[in-house]
KEROSE-862732 format. One record per atom (N, C-alpha, C): atom name; x, y, z. Coordinates in Angstrom, 2 decimals, always signed. Layout:
N
  drengu       xx       yy       zz
      CA        X        Y        Z
...
This chain:
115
  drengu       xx       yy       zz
       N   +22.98  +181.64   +10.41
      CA   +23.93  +182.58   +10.98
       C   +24.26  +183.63    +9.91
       N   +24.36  +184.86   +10.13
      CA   +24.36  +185.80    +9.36
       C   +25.62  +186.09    +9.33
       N   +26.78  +186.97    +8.47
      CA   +28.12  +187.27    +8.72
       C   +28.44  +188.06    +9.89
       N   +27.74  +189.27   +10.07
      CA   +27.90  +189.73   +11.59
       C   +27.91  +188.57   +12.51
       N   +26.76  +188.07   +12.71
      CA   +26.76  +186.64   +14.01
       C   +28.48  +186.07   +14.06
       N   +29.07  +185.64   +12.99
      CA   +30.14  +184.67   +12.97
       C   +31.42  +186.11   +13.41
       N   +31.20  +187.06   +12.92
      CA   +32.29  +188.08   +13.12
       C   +32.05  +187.85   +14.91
       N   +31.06  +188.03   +15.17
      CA   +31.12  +188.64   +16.99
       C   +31.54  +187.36   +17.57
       N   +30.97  +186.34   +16.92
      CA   +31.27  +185.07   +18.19
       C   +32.75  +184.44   +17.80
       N   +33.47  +184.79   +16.23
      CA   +34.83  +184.67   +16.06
       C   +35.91  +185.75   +17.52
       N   +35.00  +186.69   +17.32
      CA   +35.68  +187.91   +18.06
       C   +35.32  +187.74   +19.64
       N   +34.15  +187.06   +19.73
      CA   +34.21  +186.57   +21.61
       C   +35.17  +185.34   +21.81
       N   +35.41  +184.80   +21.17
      CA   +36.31  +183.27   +21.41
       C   +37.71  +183.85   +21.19
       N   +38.04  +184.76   +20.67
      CA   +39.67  +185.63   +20.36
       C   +39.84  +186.39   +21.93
       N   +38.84  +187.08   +21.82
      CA   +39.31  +188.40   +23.24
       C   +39.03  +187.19   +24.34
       N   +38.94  +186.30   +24.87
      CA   +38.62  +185.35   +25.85
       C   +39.97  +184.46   +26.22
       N   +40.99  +184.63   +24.73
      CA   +42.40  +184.00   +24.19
       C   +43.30  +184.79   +25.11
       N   +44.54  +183.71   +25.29
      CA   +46.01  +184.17   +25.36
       C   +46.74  +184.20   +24.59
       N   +47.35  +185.20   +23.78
      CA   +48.43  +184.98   +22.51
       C   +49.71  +185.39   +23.16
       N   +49.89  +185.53   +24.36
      CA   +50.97  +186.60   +25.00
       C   +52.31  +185.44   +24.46
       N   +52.29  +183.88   +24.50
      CA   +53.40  +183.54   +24.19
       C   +53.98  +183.54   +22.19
       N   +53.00  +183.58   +21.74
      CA   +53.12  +184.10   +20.23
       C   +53.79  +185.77   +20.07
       N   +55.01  +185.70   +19.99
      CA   +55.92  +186.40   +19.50
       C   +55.87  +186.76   +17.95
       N   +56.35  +186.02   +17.29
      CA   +56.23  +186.91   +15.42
       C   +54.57  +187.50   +15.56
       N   +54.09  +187.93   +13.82
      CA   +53.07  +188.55   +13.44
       C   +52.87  +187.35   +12.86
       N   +51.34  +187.50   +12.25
      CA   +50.80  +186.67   +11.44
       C   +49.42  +186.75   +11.20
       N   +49.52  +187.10   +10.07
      CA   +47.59  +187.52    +9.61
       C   +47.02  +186.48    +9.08
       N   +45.95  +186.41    +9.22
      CA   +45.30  +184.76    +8.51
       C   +43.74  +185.72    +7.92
       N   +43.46  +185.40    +6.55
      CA   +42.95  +186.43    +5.67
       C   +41.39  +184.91    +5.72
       N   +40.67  +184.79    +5.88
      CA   +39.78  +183.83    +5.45
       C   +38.15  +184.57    +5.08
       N   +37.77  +183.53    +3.75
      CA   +37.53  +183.78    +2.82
       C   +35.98  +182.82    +3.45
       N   +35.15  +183.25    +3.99
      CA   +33.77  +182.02    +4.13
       C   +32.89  +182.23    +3.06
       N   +32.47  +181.05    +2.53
      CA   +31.81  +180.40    +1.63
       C   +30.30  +179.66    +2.38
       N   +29.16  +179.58    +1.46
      CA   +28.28  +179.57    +1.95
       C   +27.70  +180.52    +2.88
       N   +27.22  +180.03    +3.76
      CA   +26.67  +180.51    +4.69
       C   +27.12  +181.69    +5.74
       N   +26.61  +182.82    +5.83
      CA   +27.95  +183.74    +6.82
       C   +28.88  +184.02    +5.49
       N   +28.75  +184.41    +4.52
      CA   +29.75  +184.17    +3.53
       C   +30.18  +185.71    +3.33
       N   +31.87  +185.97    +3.52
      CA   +32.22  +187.17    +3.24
       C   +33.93  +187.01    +4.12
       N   +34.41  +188.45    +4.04
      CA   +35.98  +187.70    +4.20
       C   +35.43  +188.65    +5.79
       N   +37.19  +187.86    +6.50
      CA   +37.55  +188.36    +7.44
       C   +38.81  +188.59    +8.04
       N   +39.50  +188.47    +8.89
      CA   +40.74  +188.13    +9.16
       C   +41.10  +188.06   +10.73
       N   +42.17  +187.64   +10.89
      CA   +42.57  +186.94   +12.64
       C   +44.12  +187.25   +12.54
       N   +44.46  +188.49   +13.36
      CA   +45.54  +188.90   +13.05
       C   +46.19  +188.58   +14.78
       N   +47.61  +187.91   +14.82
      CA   +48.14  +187.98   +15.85
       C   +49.68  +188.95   +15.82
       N   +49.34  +190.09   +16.78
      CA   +50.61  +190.93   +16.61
       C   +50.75  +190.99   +18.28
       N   +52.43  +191.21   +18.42
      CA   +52.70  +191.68   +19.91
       C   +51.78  +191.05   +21.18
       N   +51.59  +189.75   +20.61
      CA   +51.16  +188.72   +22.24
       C   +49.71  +188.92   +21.99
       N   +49.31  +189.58   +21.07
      CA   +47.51  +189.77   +21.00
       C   +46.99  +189.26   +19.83
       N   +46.03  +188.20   +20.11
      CA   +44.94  +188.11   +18.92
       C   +43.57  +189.19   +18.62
       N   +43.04  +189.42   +17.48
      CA   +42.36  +190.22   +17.33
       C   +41.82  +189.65   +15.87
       N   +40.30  +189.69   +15.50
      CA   +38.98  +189.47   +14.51
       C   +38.58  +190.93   +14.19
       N   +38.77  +190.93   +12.69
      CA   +38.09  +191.95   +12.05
       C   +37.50  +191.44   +10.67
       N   +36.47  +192.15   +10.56
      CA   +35.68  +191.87    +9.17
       C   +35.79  +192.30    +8.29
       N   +37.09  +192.72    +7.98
      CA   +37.92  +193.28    +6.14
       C   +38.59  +191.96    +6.04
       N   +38.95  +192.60    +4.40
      CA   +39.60  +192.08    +3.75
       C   +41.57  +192.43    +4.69
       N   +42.54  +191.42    +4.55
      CA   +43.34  +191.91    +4.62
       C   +44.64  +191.83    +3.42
       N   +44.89  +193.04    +3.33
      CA   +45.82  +192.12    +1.66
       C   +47.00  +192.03    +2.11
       N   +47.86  +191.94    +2.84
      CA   +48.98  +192.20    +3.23
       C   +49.00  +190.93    +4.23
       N   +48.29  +189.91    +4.00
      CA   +48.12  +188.52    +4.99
       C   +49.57  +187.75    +4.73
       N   +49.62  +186.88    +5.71
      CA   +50.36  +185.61    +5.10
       C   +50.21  +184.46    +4.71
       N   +48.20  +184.28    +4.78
      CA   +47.94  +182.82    +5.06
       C   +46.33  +183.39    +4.43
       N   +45.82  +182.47    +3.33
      CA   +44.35  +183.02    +3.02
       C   +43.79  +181.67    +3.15
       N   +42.74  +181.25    +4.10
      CA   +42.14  +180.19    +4.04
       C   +40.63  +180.76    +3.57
       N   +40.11  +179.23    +3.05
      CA   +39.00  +179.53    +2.58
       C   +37.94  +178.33    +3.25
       N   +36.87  +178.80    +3.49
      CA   +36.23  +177.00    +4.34
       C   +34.75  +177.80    +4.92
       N   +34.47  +177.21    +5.37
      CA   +32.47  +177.22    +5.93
       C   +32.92  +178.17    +7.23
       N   +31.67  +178.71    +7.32
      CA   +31.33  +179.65    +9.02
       C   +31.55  +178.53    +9.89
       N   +30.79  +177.56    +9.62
      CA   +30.74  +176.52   +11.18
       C   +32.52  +175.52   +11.05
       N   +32.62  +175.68    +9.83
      CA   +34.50  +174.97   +10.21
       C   +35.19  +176.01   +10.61
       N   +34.74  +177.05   +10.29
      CA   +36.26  +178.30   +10.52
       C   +35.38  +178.42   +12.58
       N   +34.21  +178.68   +12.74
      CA   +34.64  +178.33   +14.28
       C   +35.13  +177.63   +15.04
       N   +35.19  +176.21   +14.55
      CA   +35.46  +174.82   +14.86
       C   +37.33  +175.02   +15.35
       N   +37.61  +175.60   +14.15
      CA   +38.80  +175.96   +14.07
       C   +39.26  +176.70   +15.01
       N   +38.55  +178.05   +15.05
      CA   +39.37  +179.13   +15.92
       C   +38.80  +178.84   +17.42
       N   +37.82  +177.49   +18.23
      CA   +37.46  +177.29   +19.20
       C   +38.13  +176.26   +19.51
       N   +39.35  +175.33   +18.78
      CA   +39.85  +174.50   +19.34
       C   +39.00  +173.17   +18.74
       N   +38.42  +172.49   +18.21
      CA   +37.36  +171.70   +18.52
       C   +37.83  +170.64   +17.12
       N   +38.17  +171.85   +16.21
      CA   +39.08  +170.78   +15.10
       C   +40.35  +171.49   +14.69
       N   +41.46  +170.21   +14.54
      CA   +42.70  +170.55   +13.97
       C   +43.13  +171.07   +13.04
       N   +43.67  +171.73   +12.57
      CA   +43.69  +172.47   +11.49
       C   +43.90  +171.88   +10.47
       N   +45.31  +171.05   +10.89
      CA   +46.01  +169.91    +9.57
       C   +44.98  +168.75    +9.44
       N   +43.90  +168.51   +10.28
      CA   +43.14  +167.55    +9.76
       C   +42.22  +168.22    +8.79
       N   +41.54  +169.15    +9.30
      CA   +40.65  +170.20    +8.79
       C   +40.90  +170.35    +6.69
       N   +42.62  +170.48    +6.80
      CA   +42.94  +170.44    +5.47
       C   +42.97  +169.21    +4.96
       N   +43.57  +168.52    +5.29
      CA   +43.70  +167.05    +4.58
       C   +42.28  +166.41    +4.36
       N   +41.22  +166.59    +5.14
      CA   +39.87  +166.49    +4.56
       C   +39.38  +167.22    +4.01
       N   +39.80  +168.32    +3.27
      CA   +39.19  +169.21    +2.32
       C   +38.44  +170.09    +2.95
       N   +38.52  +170.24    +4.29
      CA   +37.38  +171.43    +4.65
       C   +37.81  +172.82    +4.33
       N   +39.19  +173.04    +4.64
      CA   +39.99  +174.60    +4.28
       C   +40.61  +174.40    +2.99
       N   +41.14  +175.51    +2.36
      CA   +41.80  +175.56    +1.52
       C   +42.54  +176.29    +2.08
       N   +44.17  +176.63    +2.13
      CA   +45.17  +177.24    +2.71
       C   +46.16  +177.55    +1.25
       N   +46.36  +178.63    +1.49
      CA   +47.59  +179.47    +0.62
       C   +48.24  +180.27    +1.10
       N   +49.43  +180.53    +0.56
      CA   +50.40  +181.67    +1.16
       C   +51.19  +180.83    +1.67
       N   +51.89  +181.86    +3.09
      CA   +52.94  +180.99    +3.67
       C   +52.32  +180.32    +4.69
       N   +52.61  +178.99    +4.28
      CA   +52.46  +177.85    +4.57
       C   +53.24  +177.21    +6.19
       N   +54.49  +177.75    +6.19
      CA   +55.18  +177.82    +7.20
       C   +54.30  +178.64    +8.73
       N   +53.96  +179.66    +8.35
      CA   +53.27  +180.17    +9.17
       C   +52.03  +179.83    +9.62
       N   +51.14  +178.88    +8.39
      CA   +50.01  +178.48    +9.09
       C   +50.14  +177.72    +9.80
       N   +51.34  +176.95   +10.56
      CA   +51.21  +175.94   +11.84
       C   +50.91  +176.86   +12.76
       N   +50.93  +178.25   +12.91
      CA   +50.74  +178.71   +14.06
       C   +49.11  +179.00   +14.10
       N   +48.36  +178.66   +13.45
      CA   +46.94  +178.62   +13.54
       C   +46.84  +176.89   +14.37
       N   +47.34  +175.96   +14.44
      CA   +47.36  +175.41   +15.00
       C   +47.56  +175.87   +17.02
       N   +48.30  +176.25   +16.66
      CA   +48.86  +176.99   +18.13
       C   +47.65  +177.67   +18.57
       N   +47.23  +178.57   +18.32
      CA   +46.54  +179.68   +18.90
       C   +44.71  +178.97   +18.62
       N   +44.63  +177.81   +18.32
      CA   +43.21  +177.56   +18.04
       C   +42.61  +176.99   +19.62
       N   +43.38  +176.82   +20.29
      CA   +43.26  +176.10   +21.97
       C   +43.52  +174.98   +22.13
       N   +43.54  +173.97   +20.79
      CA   +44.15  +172.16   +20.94
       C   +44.76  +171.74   +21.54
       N   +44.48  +171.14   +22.33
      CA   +45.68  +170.81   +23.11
       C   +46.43  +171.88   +24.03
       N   +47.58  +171.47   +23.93
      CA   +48.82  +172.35   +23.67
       C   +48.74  +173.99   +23.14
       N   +47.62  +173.85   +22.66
      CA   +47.98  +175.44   +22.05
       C   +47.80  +176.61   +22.61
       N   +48.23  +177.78   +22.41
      CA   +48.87  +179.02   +22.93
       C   +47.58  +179.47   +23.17
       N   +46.76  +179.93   +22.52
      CA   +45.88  +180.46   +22.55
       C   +44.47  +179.68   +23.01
       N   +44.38  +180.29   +24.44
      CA   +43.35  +179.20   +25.33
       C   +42.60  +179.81   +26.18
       N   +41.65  +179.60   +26.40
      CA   +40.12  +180.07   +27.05
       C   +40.48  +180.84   +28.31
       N   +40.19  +181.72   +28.85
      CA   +40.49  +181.95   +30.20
       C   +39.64  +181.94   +30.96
């Protein structure tokens, strides 16, 4: 998978999302390693998710982890807090705010879900 590939199919699994009940902002800055390797970011503002392939410096949350975990992630398929506690992400920043990557990944319960 090349970094474009992971940008478009990050960005088909986002525009397919509901963020309308996610109220605050929250940028999530991630950093892929290996394979697909280069930054990106997953910004939720005003009820909308949205994937772009910059850097963002003004994030609140910089994870760092593989192309095939960071889809895993943003498709619902793995938990986030497990995801960390097994070492797959690395998470910095505010910390408080990354539960809402939980929310918006489709798990369960979460906000952000397939339509």
């Amino acid at each position: 998978m090349t970094y474009e590939e992971l940008v478009a199919t990050l960005k088909e699994i986002v525009e397919k999302a509901d963020a309308s009940k996610i109220k605050e902002h929250v940028a999530f800055q991630f950093n892929v390693e290996g394979e697909a390797s280069g930054a990106l970011y997953l910004e939720v503002a005003d009820g909308k998710a949205h994937v772009e392939p910059y850097e963002y410096y003004d994030r609140d949350i910089l994870v760092t982890t593989s192309a095939e975990t960071l889809i895993n992630l943003v498709s619902g398929k793995l938990d986030p807090v497990k995801a960390y506690l097994e070492g797959k992400i690395k998470a910095e920043g505010n910390l408080g705010k990354a539960s809402i990557l939980k929310e918006i990944t489709g798990k369960k319960k979460g906000i952000l879900k397939r339509k």
